[in-house]
C-alpha positions in Angstrom: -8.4 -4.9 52.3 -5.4 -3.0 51.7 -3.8 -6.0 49.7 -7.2 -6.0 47.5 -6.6 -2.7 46.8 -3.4 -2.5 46.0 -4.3 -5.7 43.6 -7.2 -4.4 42.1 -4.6 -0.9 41.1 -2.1 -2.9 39.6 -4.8 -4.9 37.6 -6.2 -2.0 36.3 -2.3 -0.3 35.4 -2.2 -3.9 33.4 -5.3 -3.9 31.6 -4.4 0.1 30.3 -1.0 -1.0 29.3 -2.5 -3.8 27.1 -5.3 -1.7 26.3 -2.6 1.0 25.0 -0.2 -1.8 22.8 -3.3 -3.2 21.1 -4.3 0.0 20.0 -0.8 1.3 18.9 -0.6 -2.2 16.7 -4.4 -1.4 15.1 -3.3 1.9 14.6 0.0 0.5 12.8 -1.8 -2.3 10.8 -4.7 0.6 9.9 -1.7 3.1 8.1 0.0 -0.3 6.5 -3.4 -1.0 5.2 -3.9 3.1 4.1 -0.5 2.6 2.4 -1.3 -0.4 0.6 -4.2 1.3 -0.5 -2.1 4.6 -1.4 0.0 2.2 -3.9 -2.9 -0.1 -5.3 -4.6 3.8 -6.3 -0.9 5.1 -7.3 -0.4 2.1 -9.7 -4.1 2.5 -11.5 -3.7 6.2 -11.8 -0.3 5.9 -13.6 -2.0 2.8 -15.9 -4.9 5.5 -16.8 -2.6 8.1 -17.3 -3.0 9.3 -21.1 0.5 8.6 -22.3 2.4 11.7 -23.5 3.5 12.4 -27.1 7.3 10.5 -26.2 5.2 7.0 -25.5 3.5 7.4 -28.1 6.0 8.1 -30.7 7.8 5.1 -29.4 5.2 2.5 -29.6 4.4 3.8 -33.3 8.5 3.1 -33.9 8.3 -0.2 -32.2 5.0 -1.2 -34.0 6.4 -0.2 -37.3 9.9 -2.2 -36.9 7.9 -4.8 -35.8 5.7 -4.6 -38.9 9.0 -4.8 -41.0 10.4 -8.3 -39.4 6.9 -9.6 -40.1 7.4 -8.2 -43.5 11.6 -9.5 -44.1 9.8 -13.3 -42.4 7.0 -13.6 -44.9 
């Protein structure tokens, strides 16, 4: 009885300690996935992002020299 016990105790330490590791990996795996999230919202805040007046002064530039080679080519 004793033995039984004693078995049944040690079991149950088992089962916590696996209990304990799977949830510190779901716990791990759920911030990776808030992370990944994090970035994925990051990366379409800066695409919708108005662009300031320095972005927009370059793209003019570079549309206009562009507008030129087409221009010198024809």
């Amino acid at each position: 009885r004793k033995i039984e016990e004693e078995q049944r105790d040690r079991q149950w330490k088992v089962d916590e300690l696996k209990r304990k590791i799977e949830e510190e990996q779901k716990e791990k795996q759920r911030k990776i996935v808030q992370k990944n999230i994090q970035k994925q919202r990051d990366k379409e805040r800066e695409r919708d992002k108005p662009m300031d007046w320095k972005d927009k002064y370059l793209e003019r530039k570079i549309g206009k020299m562009e507008l030129k080679k087409e221009r010198i080519g024809n």
